[in-house]
N, C-alpha and C positions, 0 to 999 in steps of 0.2 A: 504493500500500500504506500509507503514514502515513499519506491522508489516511483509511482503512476504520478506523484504529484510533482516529486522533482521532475518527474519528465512534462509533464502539464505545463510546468513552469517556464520551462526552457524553450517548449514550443512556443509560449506567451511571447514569451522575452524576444526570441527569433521572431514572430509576428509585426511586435512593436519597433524592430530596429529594423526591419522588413518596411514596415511603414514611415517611418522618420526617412531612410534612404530615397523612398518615393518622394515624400514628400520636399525633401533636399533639393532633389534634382529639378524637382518643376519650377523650387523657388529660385534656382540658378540660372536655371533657362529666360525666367520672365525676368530676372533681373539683369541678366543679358541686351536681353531684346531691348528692355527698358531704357539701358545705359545707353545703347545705340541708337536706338531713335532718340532719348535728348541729348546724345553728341552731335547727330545730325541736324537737329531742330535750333540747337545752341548755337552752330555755326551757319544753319544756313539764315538764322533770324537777320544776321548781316549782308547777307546777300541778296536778302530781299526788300533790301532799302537801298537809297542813294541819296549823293550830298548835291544840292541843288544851291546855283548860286545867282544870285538877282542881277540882273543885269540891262541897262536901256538898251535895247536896240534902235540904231537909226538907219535906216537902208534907205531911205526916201534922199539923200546927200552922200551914198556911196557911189552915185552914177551905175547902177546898174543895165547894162543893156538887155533888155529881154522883152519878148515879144508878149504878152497877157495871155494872149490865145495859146499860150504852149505852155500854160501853168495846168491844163488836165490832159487825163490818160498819161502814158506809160511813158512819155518823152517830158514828163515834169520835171522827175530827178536829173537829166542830163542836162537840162536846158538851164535850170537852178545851178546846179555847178557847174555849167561851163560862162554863167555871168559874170561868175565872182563873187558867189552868195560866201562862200568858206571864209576868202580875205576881208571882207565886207563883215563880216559878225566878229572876226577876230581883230579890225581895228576900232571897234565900237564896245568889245570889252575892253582893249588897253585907254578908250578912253573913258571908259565908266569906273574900273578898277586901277587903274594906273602904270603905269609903266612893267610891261609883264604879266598885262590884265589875261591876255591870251592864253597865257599857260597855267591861269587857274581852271581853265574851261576845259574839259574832256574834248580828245580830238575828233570828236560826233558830235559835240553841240552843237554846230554848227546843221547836223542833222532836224534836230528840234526846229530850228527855226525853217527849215525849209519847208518842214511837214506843218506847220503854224500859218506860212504864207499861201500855200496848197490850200487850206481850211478858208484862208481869209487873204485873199490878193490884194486889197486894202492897205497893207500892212509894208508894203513896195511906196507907199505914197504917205505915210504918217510913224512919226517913232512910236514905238512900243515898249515895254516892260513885263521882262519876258523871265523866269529862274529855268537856268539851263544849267546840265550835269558838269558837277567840277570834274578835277582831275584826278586820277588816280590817288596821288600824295596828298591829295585833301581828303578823300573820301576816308583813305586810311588813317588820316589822324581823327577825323572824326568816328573812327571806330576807337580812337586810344590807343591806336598805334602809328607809325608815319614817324619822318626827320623831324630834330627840331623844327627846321625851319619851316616844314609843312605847318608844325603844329600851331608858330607863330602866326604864320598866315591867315590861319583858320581862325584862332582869336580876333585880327583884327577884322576880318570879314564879320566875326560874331558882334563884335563889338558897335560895328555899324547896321546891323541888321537885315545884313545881306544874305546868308547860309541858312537853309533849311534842310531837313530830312524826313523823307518820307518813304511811302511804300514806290517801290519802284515796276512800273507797270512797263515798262520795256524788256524785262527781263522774261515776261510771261510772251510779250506778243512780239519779239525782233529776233534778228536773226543773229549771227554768230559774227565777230568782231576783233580783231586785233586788240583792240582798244578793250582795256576789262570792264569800266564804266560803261561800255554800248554796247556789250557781249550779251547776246538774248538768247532766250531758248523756242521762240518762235519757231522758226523754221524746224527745230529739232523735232519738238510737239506735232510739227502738223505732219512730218517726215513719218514720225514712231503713228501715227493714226494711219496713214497710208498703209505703211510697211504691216501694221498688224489685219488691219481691212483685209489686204491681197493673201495673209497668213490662212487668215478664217475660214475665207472665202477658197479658196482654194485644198484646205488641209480636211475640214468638216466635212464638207458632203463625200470626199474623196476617202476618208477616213472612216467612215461611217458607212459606206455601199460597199465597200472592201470589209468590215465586218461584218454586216447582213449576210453577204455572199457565203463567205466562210464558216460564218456560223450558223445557216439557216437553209445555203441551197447545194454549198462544197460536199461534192463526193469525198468519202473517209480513204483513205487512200496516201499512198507516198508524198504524192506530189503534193496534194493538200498537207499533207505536213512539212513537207520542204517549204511550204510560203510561208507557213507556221512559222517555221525555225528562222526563216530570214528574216521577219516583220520581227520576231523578240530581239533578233542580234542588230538591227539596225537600230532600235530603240535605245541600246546600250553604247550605241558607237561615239565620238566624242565629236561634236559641232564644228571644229575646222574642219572634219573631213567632209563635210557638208558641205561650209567654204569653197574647198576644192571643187565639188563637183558643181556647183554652182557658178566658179569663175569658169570653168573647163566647158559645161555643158552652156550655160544660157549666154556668157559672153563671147567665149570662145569658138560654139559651134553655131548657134543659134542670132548671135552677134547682137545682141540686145545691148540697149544701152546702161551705159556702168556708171554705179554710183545712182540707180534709180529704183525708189521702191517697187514699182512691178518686181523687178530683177531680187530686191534684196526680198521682199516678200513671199515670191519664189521658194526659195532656199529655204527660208524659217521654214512654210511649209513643207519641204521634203524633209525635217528633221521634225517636225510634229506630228508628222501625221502618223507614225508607229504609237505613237505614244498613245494618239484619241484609238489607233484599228484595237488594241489591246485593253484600253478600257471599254469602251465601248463593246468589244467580246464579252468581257466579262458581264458587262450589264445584261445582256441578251442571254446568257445561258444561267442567270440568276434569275427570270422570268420562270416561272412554276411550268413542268411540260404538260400541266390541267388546260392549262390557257389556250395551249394551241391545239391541245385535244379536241376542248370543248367547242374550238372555233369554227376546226374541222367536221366536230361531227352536224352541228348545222347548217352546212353546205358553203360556208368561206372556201373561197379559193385561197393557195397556196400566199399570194402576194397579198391579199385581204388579211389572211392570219397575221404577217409579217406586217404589214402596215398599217393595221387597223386595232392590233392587242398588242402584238409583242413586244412593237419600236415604242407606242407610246407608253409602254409600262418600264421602258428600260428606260428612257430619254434622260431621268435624275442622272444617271452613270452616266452616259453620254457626255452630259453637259458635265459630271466632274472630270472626264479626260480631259476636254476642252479648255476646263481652268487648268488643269494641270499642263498641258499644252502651251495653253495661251503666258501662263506665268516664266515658262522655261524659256519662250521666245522671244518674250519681253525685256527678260535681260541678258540676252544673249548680245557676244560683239565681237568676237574672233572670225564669225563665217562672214559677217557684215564689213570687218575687214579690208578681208578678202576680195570681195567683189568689188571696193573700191567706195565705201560709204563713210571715210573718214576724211574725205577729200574738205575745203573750206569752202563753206556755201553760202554766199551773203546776200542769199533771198530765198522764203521761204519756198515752197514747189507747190505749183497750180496743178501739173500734168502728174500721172504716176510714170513719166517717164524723165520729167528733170531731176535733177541732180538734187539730192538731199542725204541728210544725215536723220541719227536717229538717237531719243533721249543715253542709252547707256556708250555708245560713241561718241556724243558729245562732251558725256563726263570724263572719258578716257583721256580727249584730248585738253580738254581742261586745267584735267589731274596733271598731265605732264607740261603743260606751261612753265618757264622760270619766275612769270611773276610773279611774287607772292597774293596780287591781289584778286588771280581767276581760284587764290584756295576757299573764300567766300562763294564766289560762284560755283564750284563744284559741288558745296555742300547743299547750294540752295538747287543743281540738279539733281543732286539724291533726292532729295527731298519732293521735287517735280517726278521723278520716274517712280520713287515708292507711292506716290498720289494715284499714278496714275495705274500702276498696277493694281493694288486697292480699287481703284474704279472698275477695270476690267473685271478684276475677281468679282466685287462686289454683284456687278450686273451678272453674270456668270450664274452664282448663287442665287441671285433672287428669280432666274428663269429656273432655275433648279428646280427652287421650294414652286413656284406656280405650277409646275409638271409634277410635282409629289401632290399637293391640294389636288389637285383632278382625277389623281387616282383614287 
């Protein structure tokens, strides 16, 4: 009898340190993730402001030459900088700020005002007062870092009530920039919405008739297990080799144009789509074999059965290959590479065949900048790609749970 209880106890004891262990590790893991996203959040808080400095503009006594009629459509921007709008706002700060006024201004403010005169052609004929992006060395001393002499500057700018900081909406909606003050993630965004679009669209239905097939109408057989075995071992393959076949086959043979989401879209899909044929299997031979019994024996045809019971009762599975898919694709950047989507793109893409980049490429090339001050902007693009995955997922999920509620 002592010895049932000592042993009672020990099993207790193993249970309880059984359960502490568990419980250790969850608290490690959320304290992980915690740390990292307010790392991320910490650094990108500065990346998502900018230091804004007041300035009159006078362009009405710059003598600018320019025709009015060619301040709209697509020959604005060329016709504005080939008047002299750039020298014209950079001698209208050294007359507002003083001797050197121009090199408190970011080498894109002069952008500001052109897209100001675009809105309002007005503005060619009377001075205005305008707060346009300082320079890098001011923005960083207004983070509390920068040269003295930035930091000097920036007092007496404060001091006159010239310097402002605010949320920076160029970084959401521009495009990619030499200059880290005009550096945006525009074009990125609207790059990663193309490239995932052309993923979906091409990897889902492809991915999902490839496992119907298989799993509903595949004779049992060698060869059906040969697709078997290739569709798992591709699933496990590693994304450059994707890359590869991607520059080889769509640029190289097929001559598609590079550096373009169709192209990089492409690619992701031929590395996702093993991923959704193998969940999606699985959801389809998780459907009960009552279902398609019962569907058969009231005179459903064979493709009635299949698309009328069995896809919409697997579809939750489905749709979690898909996030599962869509997430691995999302931050992929070695195949995208590859194909040439790390190229500098200084306007966002209209066509899925211009040249773009995409959010985890942008941060790549960020990250590797010398200046210290794209390390704010990289944080504030983790922070944009983690949002945006989150969204994907997020929508993902709630089509999930709408196809579980119907069941």
């Amino acid at each position: 009898m002592p010895d049932a209880r000592a042993h009672a106890r020990r099993r207790r004891a193993a249970e309880a340190r059984f359960r502490l262990a568990g419980l250790a590790a969850v608290a490690l893991s959320a304290a992980a993730v915690l740390f990292l996203l307010g790392a991320v959040a910490w650094r990108a808080a500065a990346g998502f402001t900018e230091t804004r400095v007041t300035v009159r503009i006078d362009l009405a006594g710059a003598g600018l030459v320019l025709d009015p009629t060619r301040l709209t459509g697509r020959g604005a921007d060329l016709a504005l900088a080939g008047a002299g709008l750039e020298e014209a706002v950079a001698r209208s700060a050294d007359a507002a700020l003083g001797p050197g006024g121009r090199a408190m201004l970011s080498s894109g403010a002069w952008e500001s005002v052109r897209d100001a005169v675009k809105r309002d052609p007005a503005l060619l004929r009377r001075p205005a007062t305008m707060r346009l992006p300082a320079a890098a060395a001011l923005d960083e001393a207004a983070e509390g870092r920068g040269t003295p002499a930035a930091r000097a500057t920036l007092a007496r700018l404060r001091e006159a009530g010239l310097v402002r900081r605010g949320f920076d909406w160029h970084l959401l909606g521009g495009a990619d920039s030499i200059d880290p003050t005009r550096a945006g993630l525009g074009g990125a965004i609207r790059g990663t919405l193309m490239v995932l679009a052309v993923t979906l669209g091409a990897a889902v239905p492809l991915g999902l008739f490839a496992a119907l097939w298989l799993e509903e109408y595949a004779p049992r057989g060698r060869w059906a297990d040969l697709v078997e075995a290739s569709i798992n071992n591709l699933a496990a393959v590693p994304s450059i080799i994707f890359g590869l076949l991607g520059l080889a086959f769509f640029l190289g043979t097929l001559g598609m144009a590079r550096s373009a989401p169709l192209v990089g879209g492409l690619t992701l899909a031929l590395m996702t789509m093993p991923v959704i044929v193998i969940t999606a299997r699985g959801a389809l031979r998780a459907v009960p074999a009552s279902i398609r019994e019962a569907a058969a024996a009231v005179g459903a045809s064979r493709a009635q059965v299949v698309f009328h019971h069995v896809l919409p009762l697997a579809m939750p599975g489905v749709l979690t290959g898909t996030v599962i898919g869509t997430a691995r694709a999302l931050g992929e950047t070695a195949p995208l590479l590859l194909i040439g989507m790390r190229a500098f793109v200084a306007a966002p893409p209209v066509d899925p065949n211009d040249p773009a980049t995409v959010l985890p490429v942008q941060v790549f090339l960020w990250a590797g900048e010398a200046d210290p001050a794209f390390v704010d902007r990289t944080s504030a693009g983790i922070a944009v790609l983690l949002a945006v995955l989150l969204g994907a997922n997020g929508l993902a999920v709630a089509l999930r749970n709408r196809w579980e509620r119907r069941r």
